[in-house]
KOLMAR-187740 format. One line per 2 residues: their letters; for each residue z, x, y of N, C-alpha, C. Coordinates in steps of 0.02 Angstrom, whole numbers, always signed. Example, Ala and Ser with C-alpha at 12.3 -4.5 7.8 and 13.67 -1.06 7.14 Angstrom:
# residues 2
AS = +390 +660 -284 +390 +615 -225 +390 +660 -165 ~ +354 +642 -112 +357 +684 -53 +394 +645 +2
This chain:
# residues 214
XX = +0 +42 -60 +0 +0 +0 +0 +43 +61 ~ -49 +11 +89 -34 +65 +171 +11 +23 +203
XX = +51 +51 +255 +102 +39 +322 +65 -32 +342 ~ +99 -79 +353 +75 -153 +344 +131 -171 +399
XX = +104 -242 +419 +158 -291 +432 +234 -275 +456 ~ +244 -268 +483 +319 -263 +480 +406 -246 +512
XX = +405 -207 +546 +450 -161 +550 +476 -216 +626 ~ +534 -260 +620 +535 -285 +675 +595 -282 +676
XX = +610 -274 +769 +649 -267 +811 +673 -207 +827 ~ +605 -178 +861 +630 -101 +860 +557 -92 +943
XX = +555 -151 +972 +518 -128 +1023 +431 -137 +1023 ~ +399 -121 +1079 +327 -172 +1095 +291 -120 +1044
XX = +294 -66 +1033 +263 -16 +968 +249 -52 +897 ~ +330 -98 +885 +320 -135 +819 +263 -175 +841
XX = +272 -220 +901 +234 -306 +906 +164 -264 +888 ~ +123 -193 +938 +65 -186 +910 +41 -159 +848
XX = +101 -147 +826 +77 -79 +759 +97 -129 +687 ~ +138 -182 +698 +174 -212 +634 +192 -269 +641
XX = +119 -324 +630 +127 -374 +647 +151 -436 +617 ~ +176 -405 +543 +206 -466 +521 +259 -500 +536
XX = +291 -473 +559 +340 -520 +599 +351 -498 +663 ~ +365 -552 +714 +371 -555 +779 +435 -543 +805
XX = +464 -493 +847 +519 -467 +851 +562 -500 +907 ~ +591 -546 +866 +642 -608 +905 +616 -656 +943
XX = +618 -719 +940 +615 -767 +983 +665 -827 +995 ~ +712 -821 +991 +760 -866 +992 +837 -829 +1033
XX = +871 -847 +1067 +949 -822 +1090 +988 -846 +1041 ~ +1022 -817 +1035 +1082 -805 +980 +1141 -811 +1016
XX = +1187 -858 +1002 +1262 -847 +1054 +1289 -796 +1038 ~ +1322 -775 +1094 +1377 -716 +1075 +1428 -728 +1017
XX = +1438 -690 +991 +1493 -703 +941 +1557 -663 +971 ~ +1608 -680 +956 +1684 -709 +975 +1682 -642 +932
XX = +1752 -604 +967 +1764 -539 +938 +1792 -530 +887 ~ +1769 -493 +824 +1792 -478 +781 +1835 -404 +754
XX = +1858 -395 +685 +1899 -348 +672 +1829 -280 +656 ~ +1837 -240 +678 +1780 -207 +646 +1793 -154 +613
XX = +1844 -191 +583 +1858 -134 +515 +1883 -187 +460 ~ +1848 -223 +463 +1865 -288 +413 +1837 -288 +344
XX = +1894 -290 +311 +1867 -273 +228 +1866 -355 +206 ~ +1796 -355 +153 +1759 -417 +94 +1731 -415 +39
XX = +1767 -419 -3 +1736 -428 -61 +1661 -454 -92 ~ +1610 -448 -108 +1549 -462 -133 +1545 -530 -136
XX = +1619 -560 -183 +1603 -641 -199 +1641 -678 -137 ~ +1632 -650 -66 +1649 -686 -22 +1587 -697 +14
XX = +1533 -678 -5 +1495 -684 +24 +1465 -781 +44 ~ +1423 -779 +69 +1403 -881 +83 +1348 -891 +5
XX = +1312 -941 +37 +1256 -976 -17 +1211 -893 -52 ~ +1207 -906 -111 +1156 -870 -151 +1123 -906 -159
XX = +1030 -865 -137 +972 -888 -173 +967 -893 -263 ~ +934 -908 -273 +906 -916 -351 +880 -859 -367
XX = +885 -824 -426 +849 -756 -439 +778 -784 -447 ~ +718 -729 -423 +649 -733 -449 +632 -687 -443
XX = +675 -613 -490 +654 -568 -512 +710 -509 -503 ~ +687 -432 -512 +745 -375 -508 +682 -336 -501
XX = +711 -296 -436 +681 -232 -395 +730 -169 -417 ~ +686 -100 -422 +725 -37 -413 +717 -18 -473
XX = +713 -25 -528 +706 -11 -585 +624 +24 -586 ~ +615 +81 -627 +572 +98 -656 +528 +62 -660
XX = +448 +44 -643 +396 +18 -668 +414 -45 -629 ~ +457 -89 -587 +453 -115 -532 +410 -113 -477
XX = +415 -170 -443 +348 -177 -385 +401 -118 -346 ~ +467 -119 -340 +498 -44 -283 +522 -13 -329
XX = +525 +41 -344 +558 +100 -353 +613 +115 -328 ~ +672 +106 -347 +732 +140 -281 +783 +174 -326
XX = +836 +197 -283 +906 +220 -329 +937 +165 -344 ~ +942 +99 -331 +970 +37 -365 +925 +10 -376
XX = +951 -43 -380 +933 -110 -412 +957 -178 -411 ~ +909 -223 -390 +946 -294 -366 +918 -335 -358
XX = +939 -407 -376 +885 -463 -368 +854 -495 -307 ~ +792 -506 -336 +746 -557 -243 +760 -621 -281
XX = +756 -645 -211 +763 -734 -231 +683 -753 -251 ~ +705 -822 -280 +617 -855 -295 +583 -860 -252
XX = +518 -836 -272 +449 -837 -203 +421 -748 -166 ~ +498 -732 -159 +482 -690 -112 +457 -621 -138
XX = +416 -580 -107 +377 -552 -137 +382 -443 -108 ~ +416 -423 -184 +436 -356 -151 +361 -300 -143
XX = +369 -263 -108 +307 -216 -100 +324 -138 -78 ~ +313 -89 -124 +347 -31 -93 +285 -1 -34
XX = +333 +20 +16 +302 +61 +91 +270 +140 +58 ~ +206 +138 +74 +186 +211 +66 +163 +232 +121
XX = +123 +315 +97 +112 +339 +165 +15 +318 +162 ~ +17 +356 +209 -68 +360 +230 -79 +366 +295
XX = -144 +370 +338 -156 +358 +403 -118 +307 +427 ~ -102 +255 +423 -66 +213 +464 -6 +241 +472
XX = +27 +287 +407 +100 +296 +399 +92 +352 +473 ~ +58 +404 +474 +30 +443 +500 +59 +438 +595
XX = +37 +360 +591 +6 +366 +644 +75 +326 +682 ~ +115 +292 +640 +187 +257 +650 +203 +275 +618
XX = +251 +351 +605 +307 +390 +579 +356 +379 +591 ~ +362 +369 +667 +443 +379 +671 +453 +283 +666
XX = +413 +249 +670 +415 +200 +644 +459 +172 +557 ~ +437 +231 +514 +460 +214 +467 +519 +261 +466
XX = +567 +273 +500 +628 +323 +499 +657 +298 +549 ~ +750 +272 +534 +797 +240 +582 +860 +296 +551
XX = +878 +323 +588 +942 +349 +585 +918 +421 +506 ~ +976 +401 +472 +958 +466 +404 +914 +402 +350
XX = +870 +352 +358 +839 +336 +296 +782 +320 +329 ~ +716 +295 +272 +643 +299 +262 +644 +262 +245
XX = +603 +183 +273 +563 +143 +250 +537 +130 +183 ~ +562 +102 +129 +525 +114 +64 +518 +66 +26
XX = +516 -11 +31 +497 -66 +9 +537 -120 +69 ~ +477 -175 +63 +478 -224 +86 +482 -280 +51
XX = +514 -330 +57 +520 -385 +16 +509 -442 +79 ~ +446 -495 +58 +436 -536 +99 +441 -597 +88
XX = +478 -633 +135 +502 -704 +144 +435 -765 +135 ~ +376 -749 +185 +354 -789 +192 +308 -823 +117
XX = +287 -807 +75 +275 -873 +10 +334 -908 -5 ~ +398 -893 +13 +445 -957 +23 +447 -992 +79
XX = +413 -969 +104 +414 -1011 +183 +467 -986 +240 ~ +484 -927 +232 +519 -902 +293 +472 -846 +325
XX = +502 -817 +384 +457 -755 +420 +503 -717 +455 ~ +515 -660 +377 +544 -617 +393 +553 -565 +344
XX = +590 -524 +317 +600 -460 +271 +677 -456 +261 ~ +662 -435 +195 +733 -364 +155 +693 -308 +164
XX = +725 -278 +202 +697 -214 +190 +746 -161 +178 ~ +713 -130 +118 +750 -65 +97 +736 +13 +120
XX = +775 +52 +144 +767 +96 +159 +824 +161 +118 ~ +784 +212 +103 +821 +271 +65 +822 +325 +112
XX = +859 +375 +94 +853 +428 +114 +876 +486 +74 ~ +910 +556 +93 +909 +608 +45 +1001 +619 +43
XX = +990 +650 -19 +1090 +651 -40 +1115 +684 +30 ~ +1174 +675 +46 +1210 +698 +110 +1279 +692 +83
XX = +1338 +700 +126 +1386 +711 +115 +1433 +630 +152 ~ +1392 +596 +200 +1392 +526 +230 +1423 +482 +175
XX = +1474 +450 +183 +1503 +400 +162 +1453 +322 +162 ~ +1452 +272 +150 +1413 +228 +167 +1428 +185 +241
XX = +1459 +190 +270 +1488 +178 +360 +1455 +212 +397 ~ +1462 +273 +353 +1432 +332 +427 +1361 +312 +407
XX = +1314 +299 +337 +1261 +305 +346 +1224 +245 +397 ~ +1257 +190 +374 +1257 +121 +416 +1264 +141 +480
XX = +1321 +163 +495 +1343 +167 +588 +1260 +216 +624 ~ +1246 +273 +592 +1167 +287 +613 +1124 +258 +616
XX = +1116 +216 +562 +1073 +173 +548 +1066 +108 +596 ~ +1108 +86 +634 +1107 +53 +684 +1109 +97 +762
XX = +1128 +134 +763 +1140 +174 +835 +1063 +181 +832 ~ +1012 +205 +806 +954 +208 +808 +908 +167 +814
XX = +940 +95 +819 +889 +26 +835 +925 +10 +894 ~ +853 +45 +953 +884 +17 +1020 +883 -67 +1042
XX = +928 -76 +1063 +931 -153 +1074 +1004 -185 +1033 ~ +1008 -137 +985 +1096 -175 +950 +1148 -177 +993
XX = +1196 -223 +974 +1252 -229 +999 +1297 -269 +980 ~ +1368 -292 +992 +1414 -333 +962 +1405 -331 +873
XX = +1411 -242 +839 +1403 -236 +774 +1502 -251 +756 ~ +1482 -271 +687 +1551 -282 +670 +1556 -278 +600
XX = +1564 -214 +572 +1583 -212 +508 +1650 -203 +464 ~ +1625 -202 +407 +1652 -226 +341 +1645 -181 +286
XX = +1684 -169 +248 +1677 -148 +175 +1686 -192 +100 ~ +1626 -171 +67 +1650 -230 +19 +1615 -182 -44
XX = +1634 -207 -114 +1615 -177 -185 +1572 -214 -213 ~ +1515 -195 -252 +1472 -209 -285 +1439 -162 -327
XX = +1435 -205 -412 +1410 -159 -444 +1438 -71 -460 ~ +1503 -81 -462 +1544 +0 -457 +1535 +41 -397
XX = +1488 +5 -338 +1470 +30 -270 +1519 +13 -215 ~ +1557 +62 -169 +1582 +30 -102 +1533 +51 -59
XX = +1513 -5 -41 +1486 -17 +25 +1511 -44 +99 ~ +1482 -31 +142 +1499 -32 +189 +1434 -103 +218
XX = +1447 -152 +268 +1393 -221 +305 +1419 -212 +365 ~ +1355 -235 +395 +1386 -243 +488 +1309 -294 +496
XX = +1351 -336 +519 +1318 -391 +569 +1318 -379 +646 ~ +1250 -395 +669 +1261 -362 +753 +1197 -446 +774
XX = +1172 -412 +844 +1139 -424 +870 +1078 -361 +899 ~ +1044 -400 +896 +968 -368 +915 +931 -391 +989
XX = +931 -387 +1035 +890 -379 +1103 +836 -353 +1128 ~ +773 -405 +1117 +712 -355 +1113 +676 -343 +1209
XX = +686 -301 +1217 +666 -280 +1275 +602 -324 +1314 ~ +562 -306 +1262 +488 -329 +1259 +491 -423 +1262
XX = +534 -441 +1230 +503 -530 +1246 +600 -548 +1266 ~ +624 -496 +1279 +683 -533 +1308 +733 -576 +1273
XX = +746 -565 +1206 +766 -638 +1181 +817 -580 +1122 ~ +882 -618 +1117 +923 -610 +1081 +923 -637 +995
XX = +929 -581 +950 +946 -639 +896 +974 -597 +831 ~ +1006 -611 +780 +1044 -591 +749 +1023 -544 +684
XX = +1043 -493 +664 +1029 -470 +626 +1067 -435 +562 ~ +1084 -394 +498 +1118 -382 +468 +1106 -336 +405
XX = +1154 -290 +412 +1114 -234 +361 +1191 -214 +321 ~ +1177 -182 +245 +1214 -156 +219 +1205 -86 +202
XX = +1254 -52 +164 +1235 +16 +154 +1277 +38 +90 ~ +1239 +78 +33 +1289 +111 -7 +1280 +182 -19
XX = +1305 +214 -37 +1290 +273 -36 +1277 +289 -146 ~ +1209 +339 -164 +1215 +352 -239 +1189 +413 -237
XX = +1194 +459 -319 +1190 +508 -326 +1128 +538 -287 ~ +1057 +481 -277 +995 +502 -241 +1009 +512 -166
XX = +1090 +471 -139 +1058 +478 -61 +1080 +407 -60 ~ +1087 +386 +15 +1119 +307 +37 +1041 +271 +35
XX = +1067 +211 +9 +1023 +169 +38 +1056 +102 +77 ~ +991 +89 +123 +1007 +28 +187 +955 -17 +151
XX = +995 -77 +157 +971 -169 +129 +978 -211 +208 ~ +927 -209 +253 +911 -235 +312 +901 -324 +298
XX = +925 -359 +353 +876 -440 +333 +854 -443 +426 ~ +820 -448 +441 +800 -475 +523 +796 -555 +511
XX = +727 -539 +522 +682 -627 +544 +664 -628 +622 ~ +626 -690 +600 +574 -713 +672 +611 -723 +728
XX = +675 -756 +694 +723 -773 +754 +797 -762 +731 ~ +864 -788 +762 +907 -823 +725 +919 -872 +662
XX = +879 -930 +680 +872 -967 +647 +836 -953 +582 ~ +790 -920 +589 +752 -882 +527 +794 -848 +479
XX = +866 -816 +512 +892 -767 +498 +933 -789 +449 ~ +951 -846 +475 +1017 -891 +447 +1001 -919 +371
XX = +916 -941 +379 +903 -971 +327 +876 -933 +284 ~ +855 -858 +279 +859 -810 +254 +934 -785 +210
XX = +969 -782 +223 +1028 -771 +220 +1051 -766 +132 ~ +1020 -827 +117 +1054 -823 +53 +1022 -787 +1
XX = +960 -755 +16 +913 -709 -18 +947 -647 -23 ~ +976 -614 +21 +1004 -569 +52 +1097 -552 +27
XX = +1123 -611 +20 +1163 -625 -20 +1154 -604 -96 ~ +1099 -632 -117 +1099 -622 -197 +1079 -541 -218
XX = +1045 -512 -138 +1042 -446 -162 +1109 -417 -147 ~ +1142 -430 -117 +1218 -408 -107 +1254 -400 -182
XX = +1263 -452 -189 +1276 -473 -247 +1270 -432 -317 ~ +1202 -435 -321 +1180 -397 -371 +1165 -327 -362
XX = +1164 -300 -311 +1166 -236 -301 +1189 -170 -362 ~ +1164 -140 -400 +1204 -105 -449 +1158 -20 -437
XX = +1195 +38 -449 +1156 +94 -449 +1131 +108 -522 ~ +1085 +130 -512 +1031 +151 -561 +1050 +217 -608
């Protein structure tokens, strides 16, 4: 696959270079301050999607150091390089990880992404890899994380907000992080908007959920 579709809320570079999804259109209320060192368990999470399938494994549509389920419909695709990669590099690099499969919402009818991103073994806990991993998407703010276990994994989630310069509009976003013997990986969810985000949600959940290292 070449560099496609995608990479949203990261500025007017995405809207021309990665057009599958449109980077925010909706305001998001502020959210009311939280603990941001707030620990959760996996099965606290909200609604789980339905499994319709397992990514990360060997001979999978992604390749990764885990492994974890997509909900029904949605459709995973690993990120390669080529001229496009080429040409939007730093596009596919946020903080210490690399762009490396996409999982897409829309044949269920949403418009938006899981996106997974890896990177190389480090000495980073899964907080610190997360806390980069957001300092590097300009436009975040009001992040508020969490630690929680999955799959023999502690991980580290932070829910924030996203502010896109370019169309002005606030809206919510949410990423996790674990750290394995290959190197951390980041489990991103955006969407079109808030509302996109919300109803996304439970896809995102079931990869929480099922999250296990390889």
């Amino acid at each position: 696959m070449q560099v496609r579709a995608g990479i949203a809320g990261r500025g007017a570079v995405h809207v021309a270079l990665l057009a599958g999804v449109l980077t925010g259109c909706s305001q998001a209320a502020p959210k009311e301050p939280e603990d941001k060192q707030a620990s959760a368990p996996a099965s606290a999470d909200g609604a789980v999607a339905a499994k319709g399938g397992t990514i990360g494994a060997e001979g999978s549509s992604c390749e990764l150091p885990v492994t974890f389920d997509i909900a029904e419909e949605w459709k995973a695709e690993t990120v390669e390089g080529g001229p496009a990669a080429d040409i939007a590099d730093t596009l596919l690099h946020q903080g210490p990880v690399t762009l490396a499969c996409e999982i897409d919402a829309k044949p269920a009818g949403n418009i938006g992404y899981l996106r997974v991103w890896t990177g190389d073994p480090a000495k980073d806990d899964a907080r610190t890899a997360l806390e980069a991993f957001v300092e590097a998407e300009a436009g975040a703010s009001e992040e508020t994380y969490r630690t929680f276990k999955t799959g023999g994994l502690d991980g580290a989630e932070v829910e924030y907000l996203y502010t896109s310069e370019l169309l002005d509009e606030t809206k919510k976003e949410r990423a996790l992080a674990v750290v394995t013997s290959d190197g951390p990986v980041v489990v991103h969810l955006g969407g079109l908007d808030s509302e996109e985000h919300e109803e996304m949600l439970p896809a995102y959940q079931l990869a929480k959920r099922t999250l296990r290292g390889n």
